[in-house]
N, C-alpha and C positions, 0 to 999 in steps of 0.2 A: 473632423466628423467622417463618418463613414456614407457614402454616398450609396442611397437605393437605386439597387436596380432597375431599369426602364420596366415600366407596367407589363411591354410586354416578353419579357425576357424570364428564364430559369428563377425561380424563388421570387418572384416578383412582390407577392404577398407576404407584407410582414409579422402578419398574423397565423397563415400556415406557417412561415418558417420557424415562428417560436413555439407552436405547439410542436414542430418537428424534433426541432429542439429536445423539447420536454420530454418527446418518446422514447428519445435514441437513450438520453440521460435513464430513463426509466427503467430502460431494456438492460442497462448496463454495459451501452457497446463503447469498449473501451478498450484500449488493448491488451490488457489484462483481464477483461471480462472474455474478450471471445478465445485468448489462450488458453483459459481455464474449463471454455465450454470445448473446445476441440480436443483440449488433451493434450499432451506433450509429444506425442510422437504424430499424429496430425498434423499439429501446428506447424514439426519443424519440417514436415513433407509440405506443407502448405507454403512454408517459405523459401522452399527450394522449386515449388512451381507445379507440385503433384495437388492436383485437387479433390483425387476422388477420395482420399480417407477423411479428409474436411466436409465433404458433402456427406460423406455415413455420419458423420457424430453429430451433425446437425439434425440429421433424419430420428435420432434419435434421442435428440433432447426431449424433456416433457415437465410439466409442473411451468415452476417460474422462469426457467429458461427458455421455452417456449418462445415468446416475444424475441429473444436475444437471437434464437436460433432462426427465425424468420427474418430479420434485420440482415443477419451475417450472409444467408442464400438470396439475396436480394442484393449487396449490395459488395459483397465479397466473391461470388461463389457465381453470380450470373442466373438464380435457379429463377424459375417462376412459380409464383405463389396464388391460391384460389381468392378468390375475393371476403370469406372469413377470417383465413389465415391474417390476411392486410390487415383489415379492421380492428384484430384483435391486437394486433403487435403497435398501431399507432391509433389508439382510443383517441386522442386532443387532434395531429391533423388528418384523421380518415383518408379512404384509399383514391376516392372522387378530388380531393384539394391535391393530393401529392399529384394526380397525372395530370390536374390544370393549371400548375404550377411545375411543371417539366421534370418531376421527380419520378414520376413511374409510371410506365406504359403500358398502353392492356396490348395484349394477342391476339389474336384470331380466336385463341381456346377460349378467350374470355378471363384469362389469368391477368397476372400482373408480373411485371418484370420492370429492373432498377433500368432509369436512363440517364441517369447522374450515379458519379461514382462520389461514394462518399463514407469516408472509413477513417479509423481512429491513427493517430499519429503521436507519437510518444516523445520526450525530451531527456525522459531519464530524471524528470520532476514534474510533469506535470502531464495532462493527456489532453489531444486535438480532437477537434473533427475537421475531416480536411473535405470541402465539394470539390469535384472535378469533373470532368468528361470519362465517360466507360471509353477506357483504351479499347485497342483491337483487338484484344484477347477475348474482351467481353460485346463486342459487336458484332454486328453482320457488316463486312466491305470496308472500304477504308472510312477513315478517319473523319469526318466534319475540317471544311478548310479553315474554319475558325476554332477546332478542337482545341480547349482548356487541358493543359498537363498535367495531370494528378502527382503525386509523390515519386519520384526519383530517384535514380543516381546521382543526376548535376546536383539536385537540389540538397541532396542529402548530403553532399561532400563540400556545398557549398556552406550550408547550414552549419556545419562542425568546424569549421577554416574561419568562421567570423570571433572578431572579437566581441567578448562578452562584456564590456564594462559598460555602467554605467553613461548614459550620454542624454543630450539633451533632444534634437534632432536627428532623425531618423531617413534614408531614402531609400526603397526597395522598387530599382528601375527594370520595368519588366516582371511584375509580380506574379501573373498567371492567376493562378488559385489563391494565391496570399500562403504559400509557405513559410518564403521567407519573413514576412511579416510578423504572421503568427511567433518566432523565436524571437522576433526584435523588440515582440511589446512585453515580454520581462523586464529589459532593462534601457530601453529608450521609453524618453517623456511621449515625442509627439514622432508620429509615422507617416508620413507621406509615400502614398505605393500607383506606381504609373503602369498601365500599360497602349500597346496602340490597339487591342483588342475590345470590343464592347464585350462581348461576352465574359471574356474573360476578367474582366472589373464588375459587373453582375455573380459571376462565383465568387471573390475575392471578398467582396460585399457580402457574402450570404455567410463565405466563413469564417470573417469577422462576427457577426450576428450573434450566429450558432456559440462561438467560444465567447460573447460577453465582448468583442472588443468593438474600438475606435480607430479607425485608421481614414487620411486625406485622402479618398482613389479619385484618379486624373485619369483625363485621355490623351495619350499622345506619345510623339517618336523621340527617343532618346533626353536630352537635358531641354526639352521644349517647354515640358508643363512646367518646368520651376526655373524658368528664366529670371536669373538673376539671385536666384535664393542660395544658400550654402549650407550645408549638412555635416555634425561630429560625425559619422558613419553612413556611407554607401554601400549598398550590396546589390549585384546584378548576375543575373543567369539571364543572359539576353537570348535572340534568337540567334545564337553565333554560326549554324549550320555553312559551311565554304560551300557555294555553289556560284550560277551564274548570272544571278541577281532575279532569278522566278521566284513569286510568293506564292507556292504552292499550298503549303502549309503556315498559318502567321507564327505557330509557336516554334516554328525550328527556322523559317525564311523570314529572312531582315528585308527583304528584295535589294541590297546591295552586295553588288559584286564584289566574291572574293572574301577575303576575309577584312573586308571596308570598316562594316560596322564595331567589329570590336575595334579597329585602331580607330574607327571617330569618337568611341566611347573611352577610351585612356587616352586618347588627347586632347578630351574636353572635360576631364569628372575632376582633376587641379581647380578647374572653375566652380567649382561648387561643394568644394571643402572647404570647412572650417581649421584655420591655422592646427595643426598637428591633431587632424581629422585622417579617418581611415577609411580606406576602401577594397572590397574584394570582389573582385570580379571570374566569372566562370566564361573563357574564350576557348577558339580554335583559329589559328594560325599557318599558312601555307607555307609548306617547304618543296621547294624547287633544285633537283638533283644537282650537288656539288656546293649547295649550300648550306648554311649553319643556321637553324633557327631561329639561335639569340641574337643575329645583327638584326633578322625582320623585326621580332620584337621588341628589341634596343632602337628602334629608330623610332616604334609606336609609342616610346617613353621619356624619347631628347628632344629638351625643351619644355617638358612638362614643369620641372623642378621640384617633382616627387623622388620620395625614396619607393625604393621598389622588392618586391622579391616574387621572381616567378620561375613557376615551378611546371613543368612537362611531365605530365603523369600516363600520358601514351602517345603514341607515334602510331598514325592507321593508314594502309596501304590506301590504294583510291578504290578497289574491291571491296573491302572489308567496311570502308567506313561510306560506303553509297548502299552497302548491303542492309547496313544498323539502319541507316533512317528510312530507305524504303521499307522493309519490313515492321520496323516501330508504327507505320503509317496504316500496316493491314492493306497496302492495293493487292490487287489480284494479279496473281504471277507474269500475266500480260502486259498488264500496267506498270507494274514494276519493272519489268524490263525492256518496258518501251521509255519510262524515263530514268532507268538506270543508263543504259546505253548512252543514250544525249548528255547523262551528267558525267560518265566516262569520258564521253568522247574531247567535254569541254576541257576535264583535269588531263587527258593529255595534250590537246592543242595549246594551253596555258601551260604546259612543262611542269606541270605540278603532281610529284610524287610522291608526296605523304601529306599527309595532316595533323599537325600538334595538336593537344588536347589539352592541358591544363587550368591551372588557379594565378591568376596575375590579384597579390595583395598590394596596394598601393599607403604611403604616410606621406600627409603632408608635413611641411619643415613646422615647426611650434612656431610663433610669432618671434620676432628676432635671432633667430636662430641662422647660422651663417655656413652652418658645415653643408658642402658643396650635397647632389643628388647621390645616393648612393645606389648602383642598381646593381643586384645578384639575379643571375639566371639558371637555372640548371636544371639538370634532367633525374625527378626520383621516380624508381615506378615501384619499386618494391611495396607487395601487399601491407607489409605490415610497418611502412614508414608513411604516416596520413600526417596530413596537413589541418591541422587542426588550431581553434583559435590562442591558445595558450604558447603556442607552439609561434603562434604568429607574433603574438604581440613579446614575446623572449624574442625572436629573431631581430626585431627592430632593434629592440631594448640592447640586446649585442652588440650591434653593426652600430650604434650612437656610442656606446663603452667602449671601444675600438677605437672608434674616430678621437674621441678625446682624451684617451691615455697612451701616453708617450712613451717612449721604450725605458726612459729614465723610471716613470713612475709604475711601470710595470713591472719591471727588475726590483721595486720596491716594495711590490702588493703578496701578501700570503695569497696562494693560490691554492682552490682544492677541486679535485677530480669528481668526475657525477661518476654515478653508479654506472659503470662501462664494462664493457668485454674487451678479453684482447686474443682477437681471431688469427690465426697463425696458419700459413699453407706450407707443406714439408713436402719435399720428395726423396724417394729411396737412395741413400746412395752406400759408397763401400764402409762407412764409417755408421751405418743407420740414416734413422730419420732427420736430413738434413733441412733445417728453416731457410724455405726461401722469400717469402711475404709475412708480410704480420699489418694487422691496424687494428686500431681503436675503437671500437662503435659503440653509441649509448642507445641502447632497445629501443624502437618505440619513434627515436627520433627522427623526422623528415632531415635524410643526409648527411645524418651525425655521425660520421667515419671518416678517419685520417689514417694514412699510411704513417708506418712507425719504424724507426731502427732499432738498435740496441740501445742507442743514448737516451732516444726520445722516450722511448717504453719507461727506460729509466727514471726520467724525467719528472714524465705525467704519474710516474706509481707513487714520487713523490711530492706530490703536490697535495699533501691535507691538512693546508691551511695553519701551519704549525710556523714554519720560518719561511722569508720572504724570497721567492723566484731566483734573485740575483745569489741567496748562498747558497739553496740548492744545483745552480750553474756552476758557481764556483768549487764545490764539492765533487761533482761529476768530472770536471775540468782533473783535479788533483787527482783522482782514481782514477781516469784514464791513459792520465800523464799529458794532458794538452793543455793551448792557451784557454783560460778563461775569458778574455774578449773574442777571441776566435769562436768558441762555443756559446756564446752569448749570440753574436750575430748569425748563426746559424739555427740557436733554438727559438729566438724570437719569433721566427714567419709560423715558426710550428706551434707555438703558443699563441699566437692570435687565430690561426687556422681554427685549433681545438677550442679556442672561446667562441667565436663566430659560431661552429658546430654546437656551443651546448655543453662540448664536452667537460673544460675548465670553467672553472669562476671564480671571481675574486671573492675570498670568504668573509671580508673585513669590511 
């Protein structure tokens, strides 16, 4: 079930919130109602963070768009509205129930203006309404210390990196608003979504409501509320923020030191999987000059007896990444750099000079299943190489087809090449353009690139799926005049490399 909010908290009333409901539905705000009402060249200034041509095409909506264009400067755009405007645009919960129910605040002028942020969210099949807290963009001063986090980057990257199958039980630890949630209840039965936040389980709760759904929301820190329970998929965008255990903020401060909480959070979530259950979690991890950051987080995953695969999607100086979250916070430049300073000061007396960013996806072993924990770590940042849930659940699926095929039975498997490039670096010399690099890369794919020679090139171009691995060695072997065992043990590492990537697959 989905639990109401306290009487006295944001949407408390679950009668305004379903006429709210009914309004927004009415008005058409969806995300393809208000791209249609802004325009295409608005919109896409609007999603680059220009507001003023967003605010023209609203000023000049009229007829039945009207309501939509009052809805969108209210609750997109920050505008304030007359107290007709209001009434007209939400007939079922008028403009008196939305401000006693923490939806919209009058002014001084006597207007109205949005104090929940609450805006459409899309999946590419179906459309949200997502409540949250008005970021600092849309406020006066910083943030509320109990600030709700509306839509994202974590959550967005976090949202696309999940797998999408089918499952029974559901855990979204750390929900905030309920984004994650909101994607889980497609294709999980039952949802249980925790946070240590009241408020933020009062929105969570309301945007459940709003979209028709059911979700368990709990109060409490880490694997607390579901002591003992076990879940087919975990998803968490925790409050991973590396500081020096201040809870300044609850949606970005865990109040433990360091980057503590994501390793108590990957070395307690094995406990509460379901045998060959999956988990994706959104961390930041410290790195300390002259060290590698996959021992730190190889060590937050020995002993777990998960497989694993994690991925580094940025590396932030201790400047750059104390600058993002003061500034995401809205303090005033004083503030800001009276507690930037102290959080500097901390990252250099702890010896910590950068901060990893990434997605740790976690499997557990299937029920008798005996193959030791497998863990991949590495570093992708490239823009157009996303970690996505397809992506993930192929990666396992890999690195399981690896473990159990032998080099006997793989020298015996038709093999065939994915749709690949083969990228090639030349430099000038007395003879022309001479090739000094070459690899393999499949578009698209998080790290699907192998360095190639002329054999291997050769190799992989023939591998479609026509005759089996071992007589393609054997052929390359005779053409080049060398042993075929010899060229067998040398193309093998290259041929699991390129399966592990994606690149190869067995076609049979």
């Amino acid at each position: 079930m989905t639990r109401p909010p306290e009487s006295s908290g944001p949407l408390h009333d679950a009668a305004v919130l379903d006429a709210l409901g009914a309004d927004l539905r009415a008005a058409e705000f969806t995300t393809d109602g208000v791209s249609s009402l802004l325009g295409a060249d608005a919109d896409a200034a609007f999603a680059r963070g220009v507001w003023w041509p967003a605010l023209r095409a609203t000023e000049r909506a009229s007829g039945d768009r009207t309501a939509l264009a009052v809805v969108a400067r209210l609750f997109l755009l920050g505008a304030e509205e007359p107290r007709e405007r209001v009434d007209a645009a939400f007939p079922a919960a008028g403009a008196d129930g939305l401000v006693a129910n923490g939806v919209l605040a009058t002014t001084p002028r006597g207007t109205f203006r949005a104090a929940l942020d609450i805006r459409p969210h899309g999946d590419g099949h179906r459309d949200f309404l997502v409540v949250s807290d008005l970021d600092s963009a849309l406020r006066d001063g910083a943030v509320r210390r109990d600030h709700v986090l509306g839509i994202g980057g974590a959550s967005v990257s976090l949202a696309r990196a999940v797998v999408r199958e089918p499952v029974g039980r559901a855990l979204d630890l750390g929900t905030g608003c309920g984004i994650q949630a909101l994607h889980l209840d497609a294709h999980c039965a039952d949802i249980v979504a925790t946070d240590t936040n009241v408020r933020a389980l009062a929105l969570a709760a309301a945007t459940a409501r709003l979209n028709g759904m059911s979700w368990d929301l709990r109060c409490g820190s880490l694997f607390e509320p579901v002591a003992g329970e076990r879940f087919d998929l975990i998803v968490s965008n925790p409050p991973f923020v590396v500081g020096a255990g201040a809870r300044d903020y609850i949606y970005r401060d865990s109040g433990v030191v360091g980057d503590g909480l994501c390793r108590s959070l990957i070395e307690q979530v094995g406990a509460h999987l379901q045998p060959g259950g999956t988990a994706h979690v959104m961390a930041n991890w410290i790195v300390r000059a002259g060290d590698d950051w996959r021992e730190r987080v190889s060590g937050w995953l020995a002993g777990t007896g998960l497989h694993a695969w994690v991925v580094q999607r940025e590396l932030a100086d201790p400047v750059s990444y104390v600058s993002l979250w003061t500034s995401d916070a809205g303090e005033a430049p004083e503030q800001a750099a009276r507690r930037g300073g102290e959080w500097l000061d901390w990252f250099a007396a702890e010896g910590i000079t950068a901060i990893g960013m990434g997605m740790i996806a976690l499997r557990a072993p299937r029920a008798g299943e005996q193959r030791p924990p497998d863990h991949v770590l590495e570093e992708i940042t490239a823009a157009d190489e996303v970690v996505t849930g397809p992506e993930v659940q192929a990666f396992f699926a890999r690195r399981e087809y690896l473990h159990h095929t032998t080099d006997e039975a793989l020298l015996a498997a038709r093999l065939s090449t994915a749709p690949v490039f083969l990228d090639e670096q030349s430099l000038p010399g007395p003879d022309g353009w001479q090739v000094v690099g070459a690899a393999v890369r499949r578009p698209g794919g998080p790290g699907a690139v192998i360095g190639v020679d002329e054999v291997s090139r050769a190799l992989l171009a023939g591998c479609r799926g026509e005759v089996p691995l071992g007589t393609l060695i054997d052929l390359l072997a005779a053409h080049h005049g060398v042993d075929a065992g010899a060229l067998a043990t040398a193309a093998l590492p290259v041929v699991r490399e390129a399966i592990g990537r994606g690149i190869v697959y067995q076609a049979d």
